[in-house]
C-alpha positions, 0 to 999 in steps of 0.5 A, spaced: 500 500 500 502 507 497 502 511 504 500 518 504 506 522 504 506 527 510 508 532 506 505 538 503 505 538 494 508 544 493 504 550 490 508 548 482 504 541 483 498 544 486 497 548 480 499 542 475 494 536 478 489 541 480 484 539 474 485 532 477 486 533 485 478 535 483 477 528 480 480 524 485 481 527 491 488 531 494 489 524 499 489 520 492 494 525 489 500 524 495 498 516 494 500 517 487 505 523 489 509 517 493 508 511 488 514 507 485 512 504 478 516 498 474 514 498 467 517 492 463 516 493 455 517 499 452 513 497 445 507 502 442 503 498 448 507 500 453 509 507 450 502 508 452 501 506 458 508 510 460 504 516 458 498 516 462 502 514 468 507 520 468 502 525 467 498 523 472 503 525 477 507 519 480 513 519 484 518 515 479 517 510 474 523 505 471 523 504 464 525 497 462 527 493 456 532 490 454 530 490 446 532 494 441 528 500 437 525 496 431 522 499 424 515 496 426 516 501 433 514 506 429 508 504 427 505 505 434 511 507 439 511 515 439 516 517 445 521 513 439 524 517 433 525 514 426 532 515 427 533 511 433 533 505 431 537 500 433 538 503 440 535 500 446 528 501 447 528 503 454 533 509 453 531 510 446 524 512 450 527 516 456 527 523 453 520 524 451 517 520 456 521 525 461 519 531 457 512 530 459 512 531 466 519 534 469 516 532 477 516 525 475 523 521 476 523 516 470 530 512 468 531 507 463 533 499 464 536 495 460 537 489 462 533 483 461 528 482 467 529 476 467 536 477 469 534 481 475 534 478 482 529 478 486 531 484 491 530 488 485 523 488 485 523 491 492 523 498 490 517 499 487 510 499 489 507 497 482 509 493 476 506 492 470 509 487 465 507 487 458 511 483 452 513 478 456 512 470 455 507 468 460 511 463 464 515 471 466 509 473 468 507 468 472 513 468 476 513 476 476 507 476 479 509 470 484 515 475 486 510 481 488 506 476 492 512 476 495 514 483 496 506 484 497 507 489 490 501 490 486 502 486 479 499 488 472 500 485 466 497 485 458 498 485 451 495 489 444 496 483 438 493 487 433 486 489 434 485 485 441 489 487 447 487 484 455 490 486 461 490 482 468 491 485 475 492 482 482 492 487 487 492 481 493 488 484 498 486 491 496 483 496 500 479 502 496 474 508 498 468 508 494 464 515 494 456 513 495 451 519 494 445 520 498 439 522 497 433 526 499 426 527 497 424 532 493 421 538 496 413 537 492 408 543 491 401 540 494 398 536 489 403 531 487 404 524 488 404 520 494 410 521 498 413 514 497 413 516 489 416 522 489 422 524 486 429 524 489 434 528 489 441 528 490 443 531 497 449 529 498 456 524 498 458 518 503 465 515 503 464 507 504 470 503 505 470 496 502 476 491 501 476 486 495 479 479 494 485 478 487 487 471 485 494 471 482 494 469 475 496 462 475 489 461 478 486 464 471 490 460 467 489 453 471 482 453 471 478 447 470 473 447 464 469 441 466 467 444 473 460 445 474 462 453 475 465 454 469 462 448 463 456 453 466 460 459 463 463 458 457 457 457 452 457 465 454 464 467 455 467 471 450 472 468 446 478 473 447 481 468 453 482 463 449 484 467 444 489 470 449 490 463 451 493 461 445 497 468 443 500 467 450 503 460 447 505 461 440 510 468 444 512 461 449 512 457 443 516 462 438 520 467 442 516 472 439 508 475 437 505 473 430 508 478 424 506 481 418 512 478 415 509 471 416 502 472 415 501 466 412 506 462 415 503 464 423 496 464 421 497 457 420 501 456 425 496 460 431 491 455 428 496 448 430 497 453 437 489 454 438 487 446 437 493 444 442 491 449 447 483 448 446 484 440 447 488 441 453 482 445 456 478 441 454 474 446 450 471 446 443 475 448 437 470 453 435 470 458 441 477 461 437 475 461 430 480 461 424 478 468 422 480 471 429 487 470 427 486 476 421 486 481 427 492 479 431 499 481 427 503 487 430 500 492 435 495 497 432 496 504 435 489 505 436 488 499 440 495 500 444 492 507 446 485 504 448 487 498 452 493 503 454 489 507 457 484 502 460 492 498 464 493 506 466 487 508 469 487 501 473 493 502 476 492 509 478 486 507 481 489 501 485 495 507 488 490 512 490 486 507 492 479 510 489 474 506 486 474 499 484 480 496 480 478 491 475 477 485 478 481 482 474 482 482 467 480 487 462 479 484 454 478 489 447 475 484 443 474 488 436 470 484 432 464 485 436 467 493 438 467 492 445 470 492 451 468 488 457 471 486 464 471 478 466 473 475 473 475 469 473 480 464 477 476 466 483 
């Protein structure tokens, strides 16, 4: 948990987040003010997650990447200039990302996270993980239990994104309005009808459960409580699912420079991960696999902006974070919120 610092903001951070600090409150403001952020992956999605982040006013964010700036970043990752390529990523991305805001600490690591020892991960109140394999991830996000480190994950394949969060045990304030009748003049309707009118806020203190994300990968299909729900669950978990494997499969995501020859593939990863979840071919059909080559910058700023907004809720400790996985399934122009693993 982000503890509220004791000390005042200064009048340049006042006058900077005022528009804000009206949103969410000065408290929440000081949370962010003292939050500590690790970001893994440095792509057009992690780029716009970056952006957000800074701006909302964190104390510090590390940048880490141990990629190198690729023609294909151009596409999507804006704090990157063409003449970069070639560079580390992280580093690449430093000086546009400072540029955003001069109160935020942001520095760049480019090492390999999985080089990193565990007293590494210490430091941070947050980390999000994006561009990783998905046994990276799990173990990641084993650490942070460990740490007691909030953890957030996800990805943009072309059109589709998702990101996961375990928050652990979380506590978060909830305004509630009040109401009061309205004043009604004689002659109006029974009292028990009359109109209500806002009279008021309360804040009610709640505390939600989060489960790590092994349990969303480990769930058992044929139980009662999930055969139940899989005719009217949407596609994109298994979706995610068989994206997930191809990255563990191939050490990369599909690419457009072998449309053809992964779009193939994707299908011979679908059918294996489908069987081994004992779940039926057709939940992920093959036309699915037209939408998910390289990162459309639309879609990283949607679902970059959806990552940045939970983890910003879960530091100030307003609102309900999504509990726990966001998806953006564009073939049916929605994004929705789903719980699973619970």
């Amino acid at each position: 948990m982000v503890e509220i610092s004791a000390t005042e903001l200064t009048e340049d951070e006042a006058e900077l987040y005022d528009r804000q600090i009206r949103l969410w409150g000065l408290d929440s403001q000081k949370r962010l003010r003292n939050a500590k952020i690790l970001l893994i992956g440095m792509q057009g999605f992690g780029a716009e997650i970056c952006k957000n982040i800074i701006l909302a006013g964190v104390k510090s964010i590390t940048l880490l990447d141990s990629g190198v700036v690729t023609n294909e970043d151009a596409c999507s990752q804006f704090l990157i200039s063409r003449n970069q390529l070639g560079e580390n990523r992280a580093e690449a991305s430093l000086s546009r990302a400072q540029q955003l805001n001069p109160m935020v600490q942001v520095t760049a690591d480019s090492e390999d996270i999985s080089d990193k020892p565990y007293s590494f991960y210490g430091k941070f109140d947050v980390i999000c993980a994006t561009g990783c394999p998905v046994e990276q991830l799990i173990a990641i996000n084993q650490t942070c239990r460990g740490h007691n480190i909030k953890f957030f994950c996800g990805d943009v394949f072309g059109m589709f994104g998702y990101t996961f969060a375990d928050l652990q045990i979380h506590e978060y304030a909830e305004e509630i309005a009040t109401h009061k009748p309205a004043t009604t003049q004689e002659g109006d309707e029974p009292a028990t009808k009359k109109a209500k009118i806002e009279h008021g806020k309360r804040t009610v203190k709640h505390t939600a459960t989060f489960v790590p994300l092994q349990d969303v990968l480990d769930i058992d299909w044929s139980s009662e409580a999930y055969a139940k729900r899989l005719a009217k669950l949407d596609s994109s978990y298994f979706l995610m699912r068989v994206l997930l494997s191809f990255r563990s499969k191939h050490e990369r995501d599909p690419s457009p420079k072998s449309r053809q020859e992964d779009t193939e593939e994707l299908c011979k990863v679908r059918d294996d991960v489908l069987a081994s979840l004992g779940v039926p071919v057709e939940k992920v059909p093959d036309d699915m696999f037209r939408n998910v080559f390289g990162e459309v910058s639309p879609v990283c700023a949607i679902v970059g902006g959806v990552m940045a907004q939970e983890i910003i809720k879960a530091v100030s400790q307003k609102e309900l974070p999504h509990n726990n996985l966001f998806f953006f399934n564009p073939t049916k122009n929605v994004g929705f919120i789903d719980c699973l693993g619970n």
